[in-house]
Every structure is written in C-alpha cells, then in structure tokens.
C-alpha atoms as one frame of an Amber mdcrd trajectory, in Angstrom:
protein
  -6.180 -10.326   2.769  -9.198  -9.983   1.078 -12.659  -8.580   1.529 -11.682
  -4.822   2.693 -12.504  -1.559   1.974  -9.444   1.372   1.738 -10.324   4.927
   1.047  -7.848   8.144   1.071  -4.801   6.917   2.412  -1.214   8.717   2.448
   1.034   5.990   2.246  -1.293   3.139   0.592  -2.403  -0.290   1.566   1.069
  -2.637   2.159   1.441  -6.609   2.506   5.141  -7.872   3.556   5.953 -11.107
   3.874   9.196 -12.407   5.508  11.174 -16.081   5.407  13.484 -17.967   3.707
  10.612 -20.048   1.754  11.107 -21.647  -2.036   7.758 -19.781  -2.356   6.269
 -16.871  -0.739   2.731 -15.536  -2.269   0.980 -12.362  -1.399  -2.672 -12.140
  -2.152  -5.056  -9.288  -1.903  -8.234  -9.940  -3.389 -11.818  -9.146  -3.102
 -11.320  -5.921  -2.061 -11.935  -2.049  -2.791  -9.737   1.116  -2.745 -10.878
   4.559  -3.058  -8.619   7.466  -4.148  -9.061  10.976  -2.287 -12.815  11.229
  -0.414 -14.628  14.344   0.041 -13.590  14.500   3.852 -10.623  17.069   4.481
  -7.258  16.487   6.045  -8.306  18.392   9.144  -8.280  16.249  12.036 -10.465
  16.862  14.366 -11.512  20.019  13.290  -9.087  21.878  15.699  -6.142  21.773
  13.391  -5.152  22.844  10.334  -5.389  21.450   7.409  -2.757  18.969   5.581
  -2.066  17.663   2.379  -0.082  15.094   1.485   0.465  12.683  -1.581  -1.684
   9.373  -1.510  -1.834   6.330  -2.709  -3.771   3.290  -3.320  -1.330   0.626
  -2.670   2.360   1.167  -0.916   3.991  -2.009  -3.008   3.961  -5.353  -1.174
   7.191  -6.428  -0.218   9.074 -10.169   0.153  11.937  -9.992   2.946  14.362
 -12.174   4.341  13.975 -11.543   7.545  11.220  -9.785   9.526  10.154  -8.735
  12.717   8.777 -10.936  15.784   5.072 -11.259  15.169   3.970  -9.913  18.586
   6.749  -7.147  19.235   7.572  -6.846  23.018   9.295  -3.296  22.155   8.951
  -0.181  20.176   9.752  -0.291  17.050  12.001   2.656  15.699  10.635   5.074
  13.341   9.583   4.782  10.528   7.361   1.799  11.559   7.618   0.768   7.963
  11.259   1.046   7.307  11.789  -2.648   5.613  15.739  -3.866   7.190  16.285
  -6.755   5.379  16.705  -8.204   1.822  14.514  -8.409  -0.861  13.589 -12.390
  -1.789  13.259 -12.958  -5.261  10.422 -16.014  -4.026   7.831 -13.730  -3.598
   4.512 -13.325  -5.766   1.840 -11.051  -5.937  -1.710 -11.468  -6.770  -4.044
  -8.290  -6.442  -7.378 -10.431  -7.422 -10.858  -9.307  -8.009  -9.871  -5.478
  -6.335 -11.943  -2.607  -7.610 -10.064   0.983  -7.748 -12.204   3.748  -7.879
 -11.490   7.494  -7.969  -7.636   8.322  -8.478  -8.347  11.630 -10.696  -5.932
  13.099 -12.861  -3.319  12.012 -10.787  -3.435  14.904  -8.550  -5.244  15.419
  -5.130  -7.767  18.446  -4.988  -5.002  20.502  -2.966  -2.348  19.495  -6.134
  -0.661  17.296  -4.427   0.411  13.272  -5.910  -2.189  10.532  -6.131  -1.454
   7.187  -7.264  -3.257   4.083  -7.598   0.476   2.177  -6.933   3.566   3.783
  -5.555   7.172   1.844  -4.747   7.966   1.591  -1.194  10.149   4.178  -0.305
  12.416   2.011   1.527  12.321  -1.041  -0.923  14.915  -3.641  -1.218  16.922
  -4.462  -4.032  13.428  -6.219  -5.246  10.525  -5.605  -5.235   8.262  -8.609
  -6.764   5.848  -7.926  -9.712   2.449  -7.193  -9.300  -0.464  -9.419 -10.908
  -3.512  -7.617 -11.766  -5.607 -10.347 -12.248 -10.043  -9.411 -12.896  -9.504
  -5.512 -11.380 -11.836  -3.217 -12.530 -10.610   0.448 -12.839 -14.062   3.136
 -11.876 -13.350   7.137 -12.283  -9.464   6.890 -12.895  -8.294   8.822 -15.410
C-alpha cells in the first residue's frame, strides 16, 4: 500500500497477508497517519458523543490461511477476528510513512492513543515491524 493518508482512527491502519509462501512481505510506504483531529466523535451531529482509544497502526499480520478474496457471505463479527496461524515468513516494511500528532499518549477526552498497537486477536506471531526513513512530527 502506499501513497495514503490516515487520520483519527479507533482501531488503526491493518495489512494481513495469508498463504503458505517461503516469503510473505508487507509494505506500507509513502504514506501519512495523523493521531486524533480536531473533529469530534459525534456522528452526524444527532448523537452523542464517543470516545474511544486510537491508534495509528493495528499491527500487520502473516496468516496461514485467509479468507476468499471476494466473500459471497457475511462474515461473522468481529470482521477482523484473524482464525488462523501466525506464519513466521512474513516481513514488514513501514517505508517513507510520516506520523504526525499522537500527543502525550492520551486522546483529548483521556482516553489511549498510540502510534502502534498489537492486534487484539493476534496469532502466536506477530512479525516485526521495520521502520525504515519515518519521520515522527508532534509526538511526544
């Protein structure tokens, strides 16, 4: 993936990628991600407001086994629940991506906010991540 733009997310930015490959890379380069905006969890403007823990990136994942790539059926909740084994082929390179604007690790309503954060459902690995040429703006 490469040239996009992420900005105050709740669960982060996630790559998986699934097979039974000697070699499996995952690259995400070219790219920025924004810690908490000044827009407020308050959809629509008829609802209340939220708030929620965020994060940058939700780790990328290597599986085993995946899902079909065009899914004829629902898929059962959570839609990111990972099923499968962890494969210890899998590299990560997060190239060239600028974070900007994870303060104090805290959201403005005190709740978490992390550039990184482990998938909550990861397998029994979870491959290391290469920073490679990231530049870190207003993250203390």
């Amino acid at each position: 993936m490469s040239n996009m733009m992420m900005a105050d997310n709740v669960r982060g930015f996630n790559l998986i990628v699934s097979g039974n490959n000697e070699k499996q890379l995952l690259v995400f380069k070219d790219s920025d991600v924004y810690g908490e905006t000044d827009a407020e969890d308050c959809p629509g403007g008829k609802h209340d407001c939220t708030c929620m823990p965020k994060s940058g990136i939700y780790s990328f994942a290597g599986l085993h086994a995946g899902k079909e790539f065009h899914i004829g059926s629902s898929s059962p909740y959570p839609v990111d629940h990972l099923m499968a084994y962890g494969s210890w082929a899998t590299a990560t390179d997060i190239y060239k991506v600028n974070f900007h604007d994870f303060l104090e690790g805290r959201s403005r309503c005190g709740k978490e906010q992390v550039i990184l954060k482990t998938h909550r459902d990861g397998s029994d690995y979870i491959p290391t991540h290469h920073f490679l040429q990231c530049e870190f703006d207003n993250v203390h």
